[in-house]
MILUM-57332 format. One record per atom (N, C-alpha, C, CB): x, y, z. Coordinates in pm, whole numbers, padded with zeros to 5 digits, always signed. Glycine has a CB too. Layout:
BEGIN
XYZ/...
END
This chain:
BEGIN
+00085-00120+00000/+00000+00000+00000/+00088+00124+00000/-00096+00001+00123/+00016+00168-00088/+00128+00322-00070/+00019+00462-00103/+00296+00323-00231/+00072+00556-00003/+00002+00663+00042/+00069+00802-00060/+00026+00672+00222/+00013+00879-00133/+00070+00974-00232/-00021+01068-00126/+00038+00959-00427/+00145+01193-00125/+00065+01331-00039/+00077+01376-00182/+00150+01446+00118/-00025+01514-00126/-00042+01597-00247/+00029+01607-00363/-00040+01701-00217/+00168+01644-00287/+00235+01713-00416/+00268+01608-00490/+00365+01805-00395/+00329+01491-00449/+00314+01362-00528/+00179+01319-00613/+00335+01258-00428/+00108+01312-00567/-00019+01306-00661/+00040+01459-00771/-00211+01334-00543/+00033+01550-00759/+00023+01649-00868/+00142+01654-00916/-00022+01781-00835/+00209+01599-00871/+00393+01577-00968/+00388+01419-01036/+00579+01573-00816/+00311+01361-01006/+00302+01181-01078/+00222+01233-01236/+00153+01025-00947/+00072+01339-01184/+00014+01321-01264/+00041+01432-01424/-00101+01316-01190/+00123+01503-01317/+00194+01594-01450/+00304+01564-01506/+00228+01725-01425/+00360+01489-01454/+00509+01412-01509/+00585+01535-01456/+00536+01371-01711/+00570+01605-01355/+00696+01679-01283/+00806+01585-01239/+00650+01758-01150/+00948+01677-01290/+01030+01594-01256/+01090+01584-01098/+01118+01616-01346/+01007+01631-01016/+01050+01724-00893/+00976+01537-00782/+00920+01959-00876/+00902+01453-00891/+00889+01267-00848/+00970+01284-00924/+00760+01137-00869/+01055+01193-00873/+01220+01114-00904/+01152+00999-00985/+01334+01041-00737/+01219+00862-01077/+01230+00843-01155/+01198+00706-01063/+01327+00897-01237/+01279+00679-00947/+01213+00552-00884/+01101+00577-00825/+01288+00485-00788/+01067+00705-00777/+00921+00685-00695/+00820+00711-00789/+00895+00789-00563/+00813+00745-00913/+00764+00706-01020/+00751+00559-01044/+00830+00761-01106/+00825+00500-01054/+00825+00381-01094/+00730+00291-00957/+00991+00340-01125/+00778+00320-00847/+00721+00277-00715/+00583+00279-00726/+00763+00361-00600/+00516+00437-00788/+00376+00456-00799/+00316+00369-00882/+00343+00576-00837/+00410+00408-01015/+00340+00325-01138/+00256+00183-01092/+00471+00276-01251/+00377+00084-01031/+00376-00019-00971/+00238-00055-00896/+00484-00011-00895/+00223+00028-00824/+00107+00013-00705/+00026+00064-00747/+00116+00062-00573/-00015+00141-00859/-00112+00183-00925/-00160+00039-00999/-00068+00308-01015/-00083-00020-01066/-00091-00154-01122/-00164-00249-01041/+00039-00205-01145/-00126-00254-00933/-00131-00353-00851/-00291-00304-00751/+00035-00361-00765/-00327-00201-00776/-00455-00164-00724/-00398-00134-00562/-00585-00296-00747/-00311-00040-00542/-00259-00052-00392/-00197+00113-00381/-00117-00199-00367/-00242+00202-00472/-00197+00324-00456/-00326+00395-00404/-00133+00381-00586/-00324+00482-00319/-00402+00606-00226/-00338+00699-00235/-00425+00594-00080/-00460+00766-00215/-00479+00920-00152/-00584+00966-00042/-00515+01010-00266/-00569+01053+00032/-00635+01110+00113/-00716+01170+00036/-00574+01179+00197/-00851+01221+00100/-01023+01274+00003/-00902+01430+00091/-01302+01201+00094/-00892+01423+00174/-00797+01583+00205/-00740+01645+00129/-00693+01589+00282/-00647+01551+00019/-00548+01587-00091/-00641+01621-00198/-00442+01468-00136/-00765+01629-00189/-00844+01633-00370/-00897+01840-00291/-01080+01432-00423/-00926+01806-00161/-00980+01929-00110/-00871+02013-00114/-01042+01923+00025/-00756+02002-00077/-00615+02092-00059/-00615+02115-00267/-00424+01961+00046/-00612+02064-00324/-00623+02086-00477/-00727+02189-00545/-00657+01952-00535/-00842+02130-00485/-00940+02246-00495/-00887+02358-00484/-01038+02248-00406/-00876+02398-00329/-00856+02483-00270/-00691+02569-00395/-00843+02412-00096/-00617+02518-00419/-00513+02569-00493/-00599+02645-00620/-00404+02443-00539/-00652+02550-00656/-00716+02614-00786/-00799+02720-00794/-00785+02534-00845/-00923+02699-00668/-01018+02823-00644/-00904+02955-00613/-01137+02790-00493/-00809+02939-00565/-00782+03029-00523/-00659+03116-00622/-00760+02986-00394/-00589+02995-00733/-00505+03043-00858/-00349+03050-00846/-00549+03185-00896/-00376+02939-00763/-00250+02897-00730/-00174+02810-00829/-00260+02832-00612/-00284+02691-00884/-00287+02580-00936/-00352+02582-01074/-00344+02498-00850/-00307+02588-01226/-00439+02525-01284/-00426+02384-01327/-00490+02603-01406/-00547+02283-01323/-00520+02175-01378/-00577+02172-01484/-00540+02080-01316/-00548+02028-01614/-00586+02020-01752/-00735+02000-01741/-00510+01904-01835/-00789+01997-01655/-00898+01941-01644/-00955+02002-01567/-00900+01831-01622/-01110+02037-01540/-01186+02081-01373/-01216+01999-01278/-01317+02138-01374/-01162+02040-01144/-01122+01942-01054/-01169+01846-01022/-01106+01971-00970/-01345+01856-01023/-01418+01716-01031/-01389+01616-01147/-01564+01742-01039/-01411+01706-01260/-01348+01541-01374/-01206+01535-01318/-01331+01566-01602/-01112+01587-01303/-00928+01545-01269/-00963+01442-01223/-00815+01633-01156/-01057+01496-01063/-01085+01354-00943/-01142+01264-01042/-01214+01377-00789/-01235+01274-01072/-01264+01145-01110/-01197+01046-01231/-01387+01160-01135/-01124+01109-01323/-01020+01035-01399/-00903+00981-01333/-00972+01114-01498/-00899+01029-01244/-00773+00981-01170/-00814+00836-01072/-00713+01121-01065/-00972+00842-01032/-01005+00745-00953/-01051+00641-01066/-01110+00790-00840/-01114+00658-01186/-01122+00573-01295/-00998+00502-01344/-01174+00643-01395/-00896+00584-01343/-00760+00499-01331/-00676+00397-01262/-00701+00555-01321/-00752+00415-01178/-00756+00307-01049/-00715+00331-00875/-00653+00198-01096/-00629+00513-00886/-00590+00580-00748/-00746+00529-00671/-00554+00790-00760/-00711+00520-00568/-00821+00490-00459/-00778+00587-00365/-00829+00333-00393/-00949+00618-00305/-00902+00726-00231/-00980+00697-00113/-00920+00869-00294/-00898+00687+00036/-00891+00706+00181/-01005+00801+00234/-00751+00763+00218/-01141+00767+00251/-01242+00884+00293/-01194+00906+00400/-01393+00863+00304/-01266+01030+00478/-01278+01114+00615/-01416+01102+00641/-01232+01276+00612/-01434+00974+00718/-01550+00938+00750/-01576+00995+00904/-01560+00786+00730/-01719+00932+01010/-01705+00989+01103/-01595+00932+01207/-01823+01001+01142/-01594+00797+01181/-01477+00736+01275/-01361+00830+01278/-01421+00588+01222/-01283+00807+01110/-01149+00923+01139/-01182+01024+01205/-01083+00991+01019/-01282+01138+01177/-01321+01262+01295/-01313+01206+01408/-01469+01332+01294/-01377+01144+01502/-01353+01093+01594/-01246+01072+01673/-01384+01029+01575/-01161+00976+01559/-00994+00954+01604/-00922+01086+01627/-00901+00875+01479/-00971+01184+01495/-00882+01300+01499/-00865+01376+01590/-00901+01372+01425/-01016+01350+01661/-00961+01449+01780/-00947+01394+01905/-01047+01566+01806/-00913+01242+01919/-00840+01203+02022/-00701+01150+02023/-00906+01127+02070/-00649+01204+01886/-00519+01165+01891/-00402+01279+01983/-00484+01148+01731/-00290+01214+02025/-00273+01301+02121/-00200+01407+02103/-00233+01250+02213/-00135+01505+02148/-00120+01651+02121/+00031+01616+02108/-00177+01776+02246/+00093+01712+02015/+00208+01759+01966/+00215+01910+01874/+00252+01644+01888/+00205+01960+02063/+00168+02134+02001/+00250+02217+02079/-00006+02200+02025/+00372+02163+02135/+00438+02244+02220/+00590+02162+02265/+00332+02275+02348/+00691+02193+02195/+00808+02106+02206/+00952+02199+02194/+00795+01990+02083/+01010+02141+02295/+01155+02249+02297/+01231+02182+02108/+01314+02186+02505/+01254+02344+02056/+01370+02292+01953/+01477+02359+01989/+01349+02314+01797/+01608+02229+01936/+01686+02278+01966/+01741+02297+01766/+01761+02196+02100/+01830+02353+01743/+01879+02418+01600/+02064+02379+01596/+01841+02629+01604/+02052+02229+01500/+02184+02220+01418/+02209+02282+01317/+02210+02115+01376/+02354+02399+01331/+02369+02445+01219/+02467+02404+01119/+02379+02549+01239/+02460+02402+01003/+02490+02381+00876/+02520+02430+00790/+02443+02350+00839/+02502+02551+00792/+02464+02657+00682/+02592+02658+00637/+02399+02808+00722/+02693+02709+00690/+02876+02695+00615/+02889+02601+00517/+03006+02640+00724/+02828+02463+00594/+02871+02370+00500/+02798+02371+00398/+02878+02250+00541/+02677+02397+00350/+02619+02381+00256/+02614+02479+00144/+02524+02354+00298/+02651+02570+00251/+02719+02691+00075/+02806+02636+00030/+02798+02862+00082/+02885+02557+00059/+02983+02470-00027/+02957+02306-00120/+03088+02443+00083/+02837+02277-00007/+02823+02143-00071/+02661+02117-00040/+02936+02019+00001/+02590+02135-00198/+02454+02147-00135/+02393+01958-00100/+02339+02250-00271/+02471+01903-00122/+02439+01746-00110/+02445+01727+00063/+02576+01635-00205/+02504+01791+00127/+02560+01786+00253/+02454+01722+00363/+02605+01931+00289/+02471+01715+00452/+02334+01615+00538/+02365+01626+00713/+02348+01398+00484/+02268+01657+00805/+02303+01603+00918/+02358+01490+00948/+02228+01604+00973/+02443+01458+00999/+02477+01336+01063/+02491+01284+01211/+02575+01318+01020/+02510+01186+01237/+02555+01189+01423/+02633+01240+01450/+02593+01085+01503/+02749+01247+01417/+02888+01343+01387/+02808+01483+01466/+02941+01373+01169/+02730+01531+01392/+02698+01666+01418/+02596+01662+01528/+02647+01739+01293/+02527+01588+01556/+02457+01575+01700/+02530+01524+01802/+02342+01493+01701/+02613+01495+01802/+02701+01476+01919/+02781+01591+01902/+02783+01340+01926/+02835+01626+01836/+02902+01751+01852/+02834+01904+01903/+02956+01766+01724/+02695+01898+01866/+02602+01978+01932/+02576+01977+02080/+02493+01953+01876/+02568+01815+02066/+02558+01772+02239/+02662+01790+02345/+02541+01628+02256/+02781+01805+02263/+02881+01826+02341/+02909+01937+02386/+02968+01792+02299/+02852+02039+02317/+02834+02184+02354/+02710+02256+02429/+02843+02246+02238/+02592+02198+02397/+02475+02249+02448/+02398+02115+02521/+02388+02323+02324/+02462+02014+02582/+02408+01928+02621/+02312+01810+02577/+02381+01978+02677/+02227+01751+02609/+02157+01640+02488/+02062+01700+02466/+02111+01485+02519/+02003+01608+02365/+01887+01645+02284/+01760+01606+02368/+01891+01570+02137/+01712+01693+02414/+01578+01662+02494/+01491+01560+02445/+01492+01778+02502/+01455+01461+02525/+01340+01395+02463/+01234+01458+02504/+01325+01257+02489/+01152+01420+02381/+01013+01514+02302/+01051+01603+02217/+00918+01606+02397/+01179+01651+02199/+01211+01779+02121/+01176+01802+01952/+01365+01791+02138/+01180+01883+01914/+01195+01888+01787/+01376+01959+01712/+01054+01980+01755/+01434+01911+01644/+01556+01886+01592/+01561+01966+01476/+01581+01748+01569/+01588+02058+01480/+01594+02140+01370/+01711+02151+01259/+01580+02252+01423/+01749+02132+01145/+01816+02135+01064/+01836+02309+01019/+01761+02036+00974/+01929+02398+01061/+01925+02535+00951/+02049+02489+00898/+01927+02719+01016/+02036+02453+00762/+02101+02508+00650/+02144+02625+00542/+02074+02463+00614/+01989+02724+00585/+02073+02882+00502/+02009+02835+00384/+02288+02909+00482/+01923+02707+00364/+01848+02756+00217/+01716+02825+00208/+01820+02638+00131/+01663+02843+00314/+01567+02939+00275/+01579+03057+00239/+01500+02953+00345/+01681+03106+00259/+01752+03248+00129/+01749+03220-00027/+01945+03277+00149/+01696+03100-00046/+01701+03036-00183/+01523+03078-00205/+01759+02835-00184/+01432+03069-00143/+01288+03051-00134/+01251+03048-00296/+01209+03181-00040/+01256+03211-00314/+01222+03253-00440/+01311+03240-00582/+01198+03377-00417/+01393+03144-00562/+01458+03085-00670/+01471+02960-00680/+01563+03124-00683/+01513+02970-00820/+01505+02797-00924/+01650+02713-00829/+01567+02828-01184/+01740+02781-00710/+01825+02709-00609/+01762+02652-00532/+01905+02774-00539/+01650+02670-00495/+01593+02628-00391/+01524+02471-00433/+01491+02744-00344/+01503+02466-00580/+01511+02289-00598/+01643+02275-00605/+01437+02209-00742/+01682+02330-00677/+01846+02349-00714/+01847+02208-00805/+01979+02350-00551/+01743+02181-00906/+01768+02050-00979/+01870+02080-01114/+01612+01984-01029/+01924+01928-01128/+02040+01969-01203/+01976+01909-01357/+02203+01893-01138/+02102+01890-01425/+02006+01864-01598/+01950+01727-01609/+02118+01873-01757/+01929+01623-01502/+01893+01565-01530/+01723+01514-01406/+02013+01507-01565/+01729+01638-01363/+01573+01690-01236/+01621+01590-01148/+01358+01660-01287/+01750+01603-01113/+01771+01534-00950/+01789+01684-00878/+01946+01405-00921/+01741+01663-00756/+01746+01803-00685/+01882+01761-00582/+01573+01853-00587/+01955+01880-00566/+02064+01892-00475/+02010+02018-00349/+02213+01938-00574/+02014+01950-00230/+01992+02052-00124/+01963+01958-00031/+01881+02165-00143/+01992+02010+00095/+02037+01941+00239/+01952+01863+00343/+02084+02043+00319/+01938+01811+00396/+01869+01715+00440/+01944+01647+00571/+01844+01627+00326/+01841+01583+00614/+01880+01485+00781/+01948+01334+00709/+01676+01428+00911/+02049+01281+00740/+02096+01128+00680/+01994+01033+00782/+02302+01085+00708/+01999+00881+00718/+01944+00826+00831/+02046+00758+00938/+01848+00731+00782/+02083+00780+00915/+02185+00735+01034/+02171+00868+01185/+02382+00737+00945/+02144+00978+01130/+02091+01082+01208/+01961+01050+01269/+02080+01198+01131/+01875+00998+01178/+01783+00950+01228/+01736+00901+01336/+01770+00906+01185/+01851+00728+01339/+01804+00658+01415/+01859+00741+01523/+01828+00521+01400/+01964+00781+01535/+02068+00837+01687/+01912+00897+01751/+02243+01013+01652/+01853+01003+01664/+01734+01102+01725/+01638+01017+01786/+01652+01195+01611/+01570+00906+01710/+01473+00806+01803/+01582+00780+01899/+01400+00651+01727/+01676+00746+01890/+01742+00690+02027/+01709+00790+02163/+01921+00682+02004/+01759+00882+02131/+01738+01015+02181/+01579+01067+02242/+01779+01100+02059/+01467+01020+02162/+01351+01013+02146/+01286+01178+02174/+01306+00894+02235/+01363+01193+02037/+01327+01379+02012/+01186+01291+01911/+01505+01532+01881/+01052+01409+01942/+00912+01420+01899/+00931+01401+01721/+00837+01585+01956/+01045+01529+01654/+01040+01573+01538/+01135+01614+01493/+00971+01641+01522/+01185+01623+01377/+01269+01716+01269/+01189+01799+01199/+01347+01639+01161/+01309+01936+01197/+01230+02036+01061/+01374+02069+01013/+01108+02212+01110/+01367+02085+00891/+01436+02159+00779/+01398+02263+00730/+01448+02100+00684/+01489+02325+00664/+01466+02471+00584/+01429+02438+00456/+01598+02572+00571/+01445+02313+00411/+01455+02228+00256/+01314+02223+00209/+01518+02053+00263/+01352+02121+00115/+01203+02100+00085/+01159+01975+00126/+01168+02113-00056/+01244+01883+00165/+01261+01727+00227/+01313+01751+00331/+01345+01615+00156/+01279+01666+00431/+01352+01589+00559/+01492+01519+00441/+01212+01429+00662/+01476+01422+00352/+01584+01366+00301/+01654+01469+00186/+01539+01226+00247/+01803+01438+00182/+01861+01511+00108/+01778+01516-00037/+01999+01466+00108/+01854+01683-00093/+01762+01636-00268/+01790+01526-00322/+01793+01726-00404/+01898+01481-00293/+01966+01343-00463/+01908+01211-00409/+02212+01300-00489/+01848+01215-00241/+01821+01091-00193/+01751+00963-00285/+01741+01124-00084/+01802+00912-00341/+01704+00761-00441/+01658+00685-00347/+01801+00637-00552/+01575+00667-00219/+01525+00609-00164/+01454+00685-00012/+01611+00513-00169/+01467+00778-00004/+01386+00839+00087/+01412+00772+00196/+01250+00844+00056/+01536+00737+00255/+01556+00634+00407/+01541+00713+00504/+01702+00557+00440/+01536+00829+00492/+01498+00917+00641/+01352+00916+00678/+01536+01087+00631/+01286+00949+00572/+01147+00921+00583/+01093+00770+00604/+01091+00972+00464/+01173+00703+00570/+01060+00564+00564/+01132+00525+00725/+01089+00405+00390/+01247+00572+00781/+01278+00527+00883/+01230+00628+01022/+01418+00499+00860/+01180+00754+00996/+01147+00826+01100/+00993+00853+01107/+01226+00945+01096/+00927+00893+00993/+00755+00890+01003/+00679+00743+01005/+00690+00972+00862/+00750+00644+01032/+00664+00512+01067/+00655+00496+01240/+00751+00360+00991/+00774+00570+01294/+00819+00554+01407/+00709+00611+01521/+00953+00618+01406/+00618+00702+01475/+00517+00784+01521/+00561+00890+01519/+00466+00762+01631/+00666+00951+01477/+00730+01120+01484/+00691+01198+01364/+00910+01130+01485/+00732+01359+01352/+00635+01384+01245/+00783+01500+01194/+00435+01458+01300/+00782+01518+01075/+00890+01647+01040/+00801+01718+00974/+01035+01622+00944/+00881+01876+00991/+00890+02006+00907/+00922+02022+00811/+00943+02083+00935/+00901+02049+00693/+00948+02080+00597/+00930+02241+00536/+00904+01983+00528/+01011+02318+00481/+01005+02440+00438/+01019+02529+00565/+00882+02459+00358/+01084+02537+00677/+01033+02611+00752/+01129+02725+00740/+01007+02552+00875/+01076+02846+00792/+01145+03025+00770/+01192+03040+00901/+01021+03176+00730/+01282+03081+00874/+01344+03174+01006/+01437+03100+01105/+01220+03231+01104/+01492+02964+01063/+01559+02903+01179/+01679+02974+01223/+01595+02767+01151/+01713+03055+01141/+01868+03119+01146/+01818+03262+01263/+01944+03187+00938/+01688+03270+01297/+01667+03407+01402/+01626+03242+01556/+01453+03581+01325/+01634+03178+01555/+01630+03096+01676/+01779+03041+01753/+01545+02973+01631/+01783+03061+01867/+01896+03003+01913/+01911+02880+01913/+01919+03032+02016/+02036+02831+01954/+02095+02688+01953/+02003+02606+02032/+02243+02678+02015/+01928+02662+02151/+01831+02612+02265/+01791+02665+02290/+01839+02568+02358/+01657+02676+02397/+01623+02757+02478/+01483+02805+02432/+01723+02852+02491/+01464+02768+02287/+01287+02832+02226/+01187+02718+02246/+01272+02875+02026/+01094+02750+02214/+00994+02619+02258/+00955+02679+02117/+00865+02604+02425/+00865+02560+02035/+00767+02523+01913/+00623+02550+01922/+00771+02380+01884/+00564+02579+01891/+00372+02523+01880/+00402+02566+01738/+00197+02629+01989/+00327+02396+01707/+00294+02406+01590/+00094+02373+01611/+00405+02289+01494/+00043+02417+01508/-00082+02408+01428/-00091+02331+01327/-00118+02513+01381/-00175+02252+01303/-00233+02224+01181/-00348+02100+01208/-00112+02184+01074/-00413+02062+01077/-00505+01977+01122/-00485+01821+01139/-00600+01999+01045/-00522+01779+01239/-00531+01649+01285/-00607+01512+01180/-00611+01676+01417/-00595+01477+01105/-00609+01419+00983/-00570+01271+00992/-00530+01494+00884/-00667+01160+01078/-00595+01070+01087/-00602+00985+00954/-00623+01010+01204/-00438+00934+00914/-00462+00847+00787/-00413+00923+00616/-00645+00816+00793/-00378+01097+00712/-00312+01168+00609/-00138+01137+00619/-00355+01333+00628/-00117+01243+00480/+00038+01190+00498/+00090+01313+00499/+00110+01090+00380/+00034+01447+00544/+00093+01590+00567/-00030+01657+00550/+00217+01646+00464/+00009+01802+00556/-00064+01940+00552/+00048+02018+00582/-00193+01966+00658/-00047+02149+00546/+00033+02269+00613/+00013+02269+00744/-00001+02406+00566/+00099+02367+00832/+00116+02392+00936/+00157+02514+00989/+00169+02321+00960/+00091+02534+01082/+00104+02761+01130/+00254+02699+01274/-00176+02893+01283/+00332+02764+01229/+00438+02729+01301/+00511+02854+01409/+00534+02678+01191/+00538+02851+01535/+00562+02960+01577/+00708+02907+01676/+00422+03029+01647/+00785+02989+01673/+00861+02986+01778/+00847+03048+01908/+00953+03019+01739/+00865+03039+02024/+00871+03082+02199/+01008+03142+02218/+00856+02934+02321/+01054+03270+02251/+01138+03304+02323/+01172+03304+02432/+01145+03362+02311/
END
């Protein structure tokens, strides 16, 4: 079974090269096999792009949906049970982050990656990584936002830009920090061909950031998180209203 968030659904179905060439192939596969989903959330978040002109698709969004479900995508309702669940699942709205920085290295090498190396070396200076925490990655690419650097894909649409390794990973469950956020557009590096940070940290029950602004105005420790967003059991993201605590 395999779960397509949004932008995957709208990068499979446009042939964006921004789906890599195996998770293409991964989809194709499970599309075949009658085992590919989506969240009914992801057709509403689409809407919502389009009403608003963000998005246009080849099609109007009810026929898209429904050619896409004639194709065989199956789609995950939000029935009353999930409501139900959603709002007894339990809270992750308030978590100390602490902020690994990176940024040096990655003006030099945008492939570059957290490692344990660098969480122990953090730890060795600002003590351990709190459990419950959230783990912040600043790399210095969100100065990229509004440019074609910020995929930074090269001539053949592999993207280069910075990311958590998994080997970072596991150290952090060890650790049993809540979350990661990045400045990127992935938890996993751009060139990653297998997404091992993700398949090894969001099964675990933990949740990451992606895109987030401003890590470079937060200290090394000492801020607390609340994040927002909606409780969606059975989704595979959303946005999120993100704030830092001084």
């Amino acid at each position: 079974m395999i779960v397509l968030c949004t932008n995957a659904l709208l990068w499979l179905d446009l042939g964006d090269a921004r789906l890599g060439r195996r998770a293409r192939e991964i989809a194709d596969q499970a599309l075949d096999d009658d085992e590919l989903w989506i969240s009914a959330i992801s057709f509403c978040e689409v809407a919502a792009l389009v009403v608003f002109g963000s998005l246009a698709l080849r099609l109007p969004t009810a026929r898209w949906r429904r050619e896409l479900l004639d194709r065989g995508l199956l789609e995950q309702p939000v029935d009353g049970e999930v409501a139900i669940r959603a709002v007894e699942l339990r809270d992750f709205h308030k978590e100390p982050v602490v902020v690994i920085d990176i940024a040096r290295r990655a003006q030099d090498d945008a492939d570059t990656q957290v490692t344990p190396d660098d969480i122990r070396a953090f730890e060795a200076q600002h003590g351990p990584v709190p459990a419950g925490a959230c783990v912040a990655m600043r790399s210095g690419w969100d100065r990229h936002l509004k440019e074609a650097r910020y995929r930074n894909a090269d001539e053949k649409g592999a993207m280069h830009f910075p990311g958590f390794h998994v080997e970072a990973s596991r150290l952090l469950r060890e650790r049993d920090a809540a979350g990661i956020a990045v400045d990127t557009l992935s938890l996993d590096f751009g060139a990653s061909p297998d997404f091992a940070t993700h398949y090894d940290w969001l099964p675990s029950g933990r949740w990451g950031l992606e895109c987030v602004a401003n890590l470079g105005e937060l200290p090394a420790t000492g801020a607390t998180l609340v994040l927002g967003g909606p409780k969606i059991v059975g989704s595979t993201g959303g946005r999120s209203r993100v704030l830092a605590l001084l």
